[in-house]
N, C-alpha and C positions, 0 to 999 in steps of 0.2 A: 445514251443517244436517244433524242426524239423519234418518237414511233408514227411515220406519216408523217414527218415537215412539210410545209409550204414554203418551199425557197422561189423565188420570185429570179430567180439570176446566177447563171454560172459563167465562170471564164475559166478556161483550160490554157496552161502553160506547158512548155516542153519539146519535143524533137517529133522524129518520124510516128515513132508508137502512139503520143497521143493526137497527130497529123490525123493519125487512120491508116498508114499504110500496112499493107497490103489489100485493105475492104475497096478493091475499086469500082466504080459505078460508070454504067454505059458512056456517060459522056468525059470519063477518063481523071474526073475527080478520084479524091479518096475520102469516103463515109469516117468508119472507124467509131471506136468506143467513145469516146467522147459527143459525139452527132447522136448516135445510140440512147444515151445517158440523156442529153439534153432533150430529145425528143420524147421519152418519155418523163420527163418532170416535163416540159412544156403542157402533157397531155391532162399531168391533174393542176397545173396553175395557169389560168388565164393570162396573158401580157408576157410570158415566159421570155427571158432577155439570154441571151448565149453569145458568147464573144470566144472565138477558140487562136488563142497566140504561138500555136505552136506552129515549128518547121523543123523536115526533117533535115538529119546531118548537126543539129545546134547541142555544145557540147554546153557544161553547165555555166561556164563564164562569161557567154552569149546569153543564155537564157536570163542571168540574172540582169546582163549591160541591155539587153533590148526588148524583155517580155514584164521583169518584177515593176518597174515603174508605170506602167501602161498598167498593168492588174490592180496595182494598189489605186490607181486614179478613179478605177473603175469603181469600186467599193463595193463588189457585189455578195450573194450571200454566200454562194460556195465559189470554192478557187480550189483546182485541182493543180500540183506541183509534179512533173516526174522528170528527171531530170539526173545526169552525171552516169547513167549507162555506158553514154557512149565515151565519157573519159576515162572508164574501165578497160573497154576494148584498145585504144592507144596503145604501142608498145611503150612508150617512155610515157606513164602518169603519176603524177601526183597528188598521193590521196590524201595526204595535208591540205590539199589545196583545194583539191574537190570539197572534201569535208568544212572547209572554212568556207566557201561560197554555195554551199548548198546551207549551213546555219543560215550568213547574210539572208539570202533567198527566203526564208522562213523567218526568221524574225520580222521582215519587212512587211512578207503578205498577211502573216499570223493577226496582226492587226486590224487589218485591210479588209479583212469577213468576218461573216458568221459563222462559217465555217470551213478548216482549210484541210484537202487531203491529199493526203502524201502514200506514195504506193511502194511494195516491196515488188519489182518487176518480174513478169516472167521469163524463166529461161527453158529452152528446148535442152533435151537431152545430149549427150556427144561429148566430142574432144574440146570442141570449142568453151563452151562453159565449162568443162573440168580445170582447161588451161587458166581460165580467166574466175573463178570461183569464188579465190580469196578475196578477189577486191570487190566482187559483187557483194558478198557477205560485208563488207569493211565499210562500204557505203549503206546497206540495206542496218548494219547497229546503227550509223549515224541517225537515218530516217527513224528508228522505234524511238532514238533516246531524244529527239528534236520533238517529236510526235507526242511522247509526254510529258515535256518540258513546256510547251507550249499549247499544251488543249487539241493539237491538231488527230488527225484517223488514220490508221492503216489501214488500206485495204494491201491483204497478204496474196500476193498471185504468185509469190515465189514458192509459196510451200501447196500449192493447187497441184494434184496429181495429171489433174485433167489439161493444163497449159502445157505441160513436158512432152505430150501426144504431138510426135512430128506431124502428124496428119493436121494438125490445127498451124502449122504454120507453113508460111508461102514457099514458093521454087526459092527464095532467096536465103531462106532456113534466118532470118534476121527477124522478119515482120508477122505477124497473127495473119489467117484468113480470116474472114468474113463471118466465120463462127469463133473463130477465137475471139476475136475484138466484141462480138454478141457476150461471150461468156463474163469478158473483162465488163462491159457496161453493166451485166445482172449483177457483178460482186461492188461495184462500187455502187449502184444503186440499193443494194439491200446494207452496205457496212453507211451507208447514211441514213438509214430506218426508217427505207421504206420495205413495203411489202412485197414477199419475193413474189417475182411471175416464174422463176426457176429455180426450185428447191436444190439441184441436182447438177449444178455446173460447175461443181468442184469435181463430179464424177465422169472418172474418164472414160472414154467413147469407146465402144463394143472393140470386140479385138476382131483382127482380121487377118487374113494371111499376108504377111509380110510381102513387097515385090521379090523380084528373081534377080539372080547374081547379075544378070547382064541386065535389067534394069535397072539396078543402084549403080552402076557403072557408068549407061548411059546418063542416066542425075547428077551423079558425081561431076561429066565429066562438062556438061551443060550448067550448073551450079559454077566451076572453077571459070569457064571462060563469061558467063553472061555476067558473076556478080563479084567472085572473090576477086580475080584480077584487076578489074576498074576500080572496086574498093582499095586495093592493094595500092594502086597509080594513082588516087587521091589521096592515100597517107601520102606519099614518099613525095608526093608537090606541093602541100598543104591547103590541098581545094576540100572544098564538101560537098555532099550532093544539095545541101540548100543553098548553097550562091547565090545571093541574088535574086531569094525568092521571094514575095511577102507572107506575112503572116497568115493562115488560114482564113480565120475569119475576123480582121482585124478589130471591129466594132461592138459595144455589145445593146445589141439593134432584136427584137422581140425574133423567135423562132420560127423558121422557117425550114421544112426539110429540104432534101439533096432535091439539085435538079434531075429530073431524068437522065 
């Protein structure tokens, strides 16, 4: 890997995680690793271009029918891929099929840049990831063996001690805060060679005294009705929560940060 590139252009593809959610800012936008990342390569290259294609709720069949053509037209130097999470989570997936459009996905953009990166995602600790483990593991060999098939990078967030820290993720136990998505922008900015501004964000956050029986109760019980059940009601309809959204930042038009 080049030590200090000058990439001139990024565009980000993929769902809620590389959206930004849960990093949200006073006027109700969402920041996230990606804005992160682009803002500091903007910071050491003049004209810096950033185009972010992602939305949340887009499972990978979506990302590849309505983000991989728009990124390859683009032709910029870095193109970030994360993608097929959420067709993990699905009760009824298919990871044949995941696995065959997340290839397509990369053989298309592999071209398409200078360079392309592909991430092993983070997962919080719990029931939830133990239930769904196998297929996250089944998709994350896909991404190493595409990844050196093709010249592309992992950045590894799955095996980070410090992303499994429930305290680095939102009430919705799904999305990174604000420092979690900070820690994700420092590992993809240093696994593309640059110089770290955080030696230390694979290491996890000081321990603290756990909440109290009847505050994980009350979380729990606020957790089931704000996010699991609407989730639930969006499987069983076949809605998403991006309906109908557009893309983040459709264009890829020189760097700007978040508005106030």
């Amino acid at each position: 890997m080049e030590k200090n590139p000058t990439h001139t252009s990024l565009v980000a593809l993929g769902d809620s995680f590389t959206e930004g959610m849960s990093d949200l800012l006073p006027n109700g936008s969402y920041r996230g690793w990606a804005d992160v990342l682009a803002g500091r390569m903007a910071s050491v290259t003049p004209g810096f271009r950033y185009a972010n294609l992602a939305v949340r709720g887009k499972l990978i069949q979506q990302i590849v029918e309505e983000q991989v053509d728009v990124a390859v037209a683009m032709r910029p130097d870095v193109i970030t891929l994360v993608g097929g999470l959420n067709d993990t989570l699905r009760p009824k997936c298919d990871m044949g099929r995941v696995r065959a459009l997340l290839t397509e996905a990369v053989e298309r953009l592999a071209p398409a840049c200078e360079q392309l990166v592909l991430m092993r995602s983070p997962g919080r600790q719990g029931p939830v990831l133990a239930r769904f483990r196998p297929r996250m593991e089944e998709l994350f060999e896909c991404v190493d063996g595409l990844a050196e098939k093709h010249g592309a990078i992992v950045v590894d967030l799955y095996g980070a001690p410090s992303l499994g820290d429930p305290r680095l993720w939102d009430v919705d136990r799904l999305h990174l805060t604000a420092e979690g998505h900070r820690r994700v922008a420092e590992a993809v900015w240093q696994t593309l060679g640059y110089d770290p501004e955080d030696t230390e964000w694979r290491t996890p956050m000081p321990a603290t005294l756990p909440p109290g029986w009847a505050a994980r109760r009350v979380a729990d019980a606020r957790f089931v009705r704000q996010y699991l059940l609407p989730w639930i009601g969006r499987r069983l309809t076949g809605r998403s929560s991006g309906d109908g959204l557009p893309a983040k930042r459709p264009d890829l038009l020189p760097y700007e940060g978040p508005a106030a």
